[in-house]
C-alpha positions as CSV (number, residue, x, y, z in Angstrom):
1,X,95.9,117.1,91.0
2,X,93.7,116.1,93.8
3,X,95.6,115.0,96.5
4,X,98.0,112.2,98.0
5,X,96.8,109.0,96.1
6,X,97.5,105.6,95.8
7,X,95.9,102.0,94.0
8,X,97.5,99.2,94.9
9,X,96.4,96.0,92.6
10,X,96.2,93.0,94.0
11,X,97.4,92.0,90.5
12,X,95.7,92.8,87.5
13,X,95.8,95.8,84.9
14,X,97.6,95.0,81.2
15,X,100.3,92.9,82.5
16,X,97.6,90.5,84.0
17,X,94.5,90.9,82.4
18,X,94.2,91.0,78.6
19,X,91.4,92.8,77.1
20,X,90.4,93.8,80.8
21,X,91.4,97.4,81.0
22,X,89.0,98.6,83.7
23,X,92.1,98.6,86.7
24,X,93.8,100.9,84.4
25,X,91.4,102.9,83.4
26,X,90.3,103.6,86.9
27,X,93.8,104.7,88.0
28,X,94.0,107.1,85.0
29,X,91.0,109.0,85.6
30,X,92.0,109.9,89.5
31,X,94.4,112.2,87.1
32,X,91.2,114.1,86.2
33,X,93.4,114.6,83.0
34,X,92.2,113.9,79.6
35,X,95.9,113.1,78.1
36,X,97.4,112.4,81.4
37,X,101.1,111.9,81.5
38,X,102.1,108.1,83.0
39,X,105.5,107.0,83.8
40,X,105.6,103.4,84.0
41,X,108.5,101.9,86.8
42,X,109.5,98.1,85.3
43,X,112.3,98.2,88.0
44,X,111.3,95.1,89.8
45,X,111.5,93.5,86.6
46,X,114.9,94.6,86.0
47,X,113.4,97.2,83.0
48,X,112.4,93.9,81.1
49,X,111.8,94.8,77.5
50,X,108.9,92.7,77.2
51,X,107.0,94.8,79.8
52,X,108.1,97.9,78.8
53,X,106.8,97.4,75.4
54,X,103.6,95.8,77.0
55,X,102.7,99.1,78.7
56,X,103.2,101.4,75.5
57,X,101.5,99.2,73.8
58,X,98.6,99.6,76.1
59,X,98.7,103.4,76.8
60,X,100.2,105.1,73.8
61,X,96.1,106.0,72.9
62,X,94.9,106.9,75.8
63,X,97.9,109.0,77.6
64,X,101.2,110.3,77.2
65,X,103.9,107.3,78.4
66,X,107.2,107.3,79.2
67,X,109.1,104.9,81.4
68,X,112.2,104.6,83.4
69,X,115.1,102.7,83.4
70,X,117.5,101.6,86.7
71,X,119.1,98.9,84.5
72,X,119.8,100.3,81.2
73,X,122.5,102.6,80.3
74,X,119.7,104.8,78.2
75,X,117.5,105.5,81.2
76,X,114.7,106.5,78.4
77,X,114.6,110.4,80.5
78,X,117.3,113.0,81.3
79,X,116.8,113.9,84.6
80,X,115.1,111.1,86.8
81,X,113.0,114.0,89.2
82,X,112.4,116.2,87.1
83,X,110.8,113.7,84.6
84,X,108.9,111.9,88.0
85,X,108.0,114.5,89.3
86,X,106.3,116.2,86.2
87,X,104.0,113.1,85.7
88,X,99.9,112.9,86.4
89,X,100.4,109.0,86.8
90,X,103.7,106.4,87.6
91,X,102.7,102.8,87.4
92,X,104.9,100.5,88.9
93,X,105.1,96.8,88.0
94,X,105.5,93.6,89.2
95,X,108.2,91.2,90.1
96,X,110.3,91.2,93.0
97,X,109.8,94.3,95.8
98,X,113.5,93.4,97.1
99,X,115.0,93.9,94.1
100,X,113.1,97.4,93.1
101,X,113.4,98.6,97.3
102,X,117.0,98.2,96.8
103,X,117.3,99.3,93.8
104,X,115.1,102.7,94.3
105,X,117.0,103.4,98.0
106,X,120.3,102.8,96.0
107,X,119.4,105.8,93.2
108,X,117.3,108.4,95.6
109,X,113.6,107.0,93.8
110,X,112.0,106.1,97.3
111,X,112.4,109.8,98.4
112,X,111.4,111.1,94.8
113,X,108.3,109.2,95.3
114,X,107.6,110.7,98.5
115,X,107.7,113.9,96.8
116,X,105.5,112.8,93.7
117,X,102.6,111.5,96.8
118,X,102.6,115.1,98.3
119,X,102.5,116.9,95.0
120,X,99.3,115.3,94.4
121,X,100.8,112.9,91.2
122,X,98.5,109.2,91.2
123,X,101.1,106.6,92.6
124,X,99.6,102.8,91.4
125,X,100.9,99.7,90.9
126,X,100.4,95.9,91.1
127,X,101.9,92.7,92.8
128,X,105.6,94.5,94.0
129,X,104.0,97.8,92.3
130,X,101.5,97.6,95.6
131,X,104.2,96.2,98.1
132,X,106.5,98.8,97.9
133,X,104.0,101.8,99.4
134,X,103.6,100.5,102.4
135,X,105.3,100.2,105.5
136,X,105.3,96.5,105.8
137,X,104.8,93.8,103.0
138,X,105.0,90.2,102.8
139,X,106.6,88.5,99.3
140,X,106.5,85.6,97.9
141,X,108.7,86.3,94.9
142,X,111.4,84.1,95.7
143,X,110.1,81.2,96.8
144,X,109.2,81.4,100.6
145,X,107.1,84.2,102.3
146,X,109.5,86.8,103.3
147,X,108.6,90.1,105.3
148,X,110.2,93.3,104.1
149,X,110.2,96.7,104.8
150,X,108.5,98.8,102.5
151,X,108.6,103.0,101.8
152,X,106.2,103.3,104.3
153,X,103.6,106.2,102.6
154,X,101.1,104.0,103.8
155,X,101.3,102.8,107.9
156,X,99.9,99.2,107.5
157,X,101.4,95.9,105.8
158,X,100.2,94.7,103.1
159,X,100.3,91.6,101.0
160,X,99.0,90.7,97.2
161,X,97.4,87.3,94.8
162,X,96.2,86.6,98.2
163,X,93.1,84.2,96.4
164,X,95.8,83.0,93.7
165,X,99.1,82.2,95.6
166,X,97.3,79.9,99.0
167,X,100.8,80.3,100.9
168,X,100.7,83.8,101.6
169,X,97.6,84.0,103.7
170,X,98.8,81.5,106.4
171,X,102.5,83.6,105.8
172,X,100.8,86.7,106.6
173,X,98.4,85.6,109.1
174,X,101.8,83.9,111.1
175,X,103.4,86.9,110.8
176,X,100.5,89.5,111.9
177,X,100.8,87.0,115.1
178,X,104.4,87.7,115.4
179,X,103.7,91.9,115.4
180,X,103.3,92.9,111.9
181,X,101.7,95.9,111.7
182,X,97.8,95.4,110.8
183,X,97.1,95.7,107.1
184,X,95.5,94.7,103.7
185,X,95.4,91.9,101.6
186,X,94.0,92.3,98.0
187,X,93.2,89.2,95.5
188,X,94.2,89.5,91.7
189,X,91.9,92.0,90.0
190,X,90.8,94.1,93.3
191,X,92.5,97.2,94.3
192,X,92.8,99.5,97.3
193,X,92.4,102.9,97.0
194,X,93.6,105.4,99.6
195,X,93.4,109.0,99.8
196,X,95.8,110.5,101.8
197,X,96.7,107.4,104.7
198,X,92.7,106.5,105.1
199,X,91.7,103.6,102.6
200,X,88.8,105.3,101.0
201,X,87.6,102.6,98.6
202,X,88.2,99.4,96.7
203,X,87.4,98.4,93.5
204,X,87.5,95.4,90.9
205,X,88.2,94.8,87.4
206,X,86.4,91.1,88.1
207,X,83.2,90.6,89.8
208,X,84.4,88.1,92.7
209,X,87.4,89.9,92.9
210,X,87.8,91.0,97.2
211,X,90.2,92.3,99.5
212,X,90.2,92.2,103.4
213,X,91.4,93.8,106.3
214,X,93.6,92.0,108.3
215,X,94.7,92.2,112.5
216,X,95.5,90.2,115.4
217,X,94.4,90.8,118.6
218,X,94.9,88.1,122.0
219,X,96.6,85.9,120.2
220,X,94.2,85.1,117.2
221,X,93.7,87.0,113.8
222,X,90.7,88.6,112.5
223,X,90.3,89.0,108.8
224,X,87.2,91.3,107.3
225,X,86.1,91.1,104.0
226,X,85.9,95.0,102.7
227,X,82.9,95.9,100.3
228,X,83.8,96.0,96.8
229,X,82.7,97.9,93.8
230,X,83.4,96.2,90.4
231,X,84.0,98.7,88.0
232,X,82.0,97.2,85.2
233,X,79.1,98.5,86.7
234,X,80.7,102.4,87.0
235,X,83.7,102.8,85.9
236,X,83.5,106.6,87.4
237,X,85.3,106.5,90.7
238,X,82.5,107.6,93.5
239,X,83.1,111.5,95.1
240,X,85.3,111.5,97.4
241,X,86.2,113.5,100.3
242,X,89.4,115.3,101.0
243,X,92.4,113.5,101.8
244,X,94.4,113.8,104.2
C-alpha cells in the first residue's frame, strides 16, 4: 500500500468503454500488486446482476474479484469490514449517488471506507463511483441537476460526463455561484487522481478526453482546463510524491 488514494472517472472503465481497458488498468497498478484483490460496489445500481457479472467478467484474469451486495439477501461476503477492508482495490459503479449515499450511511460503508482510504487500499470509481468521495457533488441521475452531499474524503465538489451530459456544466457552474465549494469536473474517459487531498494527476483512456478545475470568484466562474496524460502513450503511472 502506498498511501490514501483515489481515481475518480469521469465515466469510463468496462462498464463504458469496451475493449478500452486502459482506466482500469491504471487504477489496478496504484495496488503495486501483481494479483491485486478488487471488491467491486454495484450499490448505486441496486447490485444489478448485469453489472456484477460485467466486472467478473472483466477482472477474473487479471485480479482476484469479489463484490458486494446491499440488496441481496447473499451479500456474496461474510463480514462486510473485514472483507473491505482486506482488499488492494474497491471499484464502485455507476448509477444514482443518492441511492448508494443512503444506502452506505444506512449499513456503516461510508465510515468503512474511511477506514479502507487511511489504510492505504486504492478507492476508484466512475459516474456515482466518483461523486460519492467528495464533499460536494452535483447529479444528474434523476432527471434535473441536484446538489448532494457527498463522504467528504476529498474537500472540493465535484461533478462527472461533463463533455457528454451539456446540462450539468451550466448546473454546476449556477451552483459554484450559489457557494458550492470549488471543485472538479471530469469528461467521460478522464480521471482524477489524488494522493492524499492534493490532485496529483489526471489521466485518459481517450486522447481528447479532459477535465478542469472549476471556482467562482466576484460573482463570475473561472473554469481551467488541467493537463492530461492519455495513458496509451504510458500506461505506467508517473512517480509520485508522498501523500498526504
Amino acid at each position: 500500500m502506498t498511501g490514501r488514494q483515489i481515481v475518480a472517472f469521469g465515466g469510463g472503465g468496462f462498464s463504458m468503454e469496451s475493449g478500452n481497458p486502459l482506466l482500469d488498468d491504471f487504477a489496478l497498478s496504484l495496488t503495486g500488486e501483481e494479483e491485486p484483490r478488487v471488491c467491486f460496489m454495484a450499490t448505486a445500481s441496486g447490485d444489478a446482476d448485469h453489472y456484477i457479472v460485467r466486472f467478473y467478467n472483466a477482472f477474473r484474469e487479471r485480479s482476484k474479484p469479489s463484490h458486494v451486495s446491499l440488496f441481496r439477501r447473499e451479500r456474496g461476503v461474510g463480514d462486510l469490514r473485514e472483507h473491505l477492508l482486506s482488499q488492494d482495490l474497491i471499484y464502485v459503479g455507476g448509477g444514482s449517488v443518492i441511492s448508494l449515499l443512503g444506502t452506505w450511511r444506512a449499513h456503516g460503508i461510508d465510515e468503512i471506507m474511511r477506514e479502507a482510504w487511511e489504510a492505504g487500499i486504492v478507492l476508484c470509481g466512475l459516474s456515482a463511483g466518483s461523486l460519492c468521495w467528495f464533499a460536494e457533488a452535483l447529479t444528474g441521475f434523476h432527471g434535473g441537476c441536484d446538489r448532494v452531499e457527498g463522504l467528504g474524503l476529498l474537500p472540493f465538489s465535484n461533478t462527472v460526463h461533463y463533455d457528454a451530459e451539456p446540462a450539468r456544466r451550466s448546473a454546476f457552474r449556477h451552483e459554484l455561484l450559489e457557494g458550492m465549494l470549488p471543485g472538479y469536473a471530469a469528461e467521460d474517459g478522464a480521471a482524477l487522481h489524488f494522493c492524499g487531498v492534493e490532485l496529483a494527476q489526471v489521466v485518459a483512456s481517450r486522447p481528447n478526453a479532459r477535465a478542469y478545475r472549476l471556482s467562482a470568484a466576484e460573482g463570475r466562474v473561472v473554469e481551467t482546463r488541467l493537463a492530461t496524460r492519455y495513458l496509451d502513450c504510458d500506461a505506467i503511472p508517473l512517480p509520485l510524491p508522498a501523500a498526504a
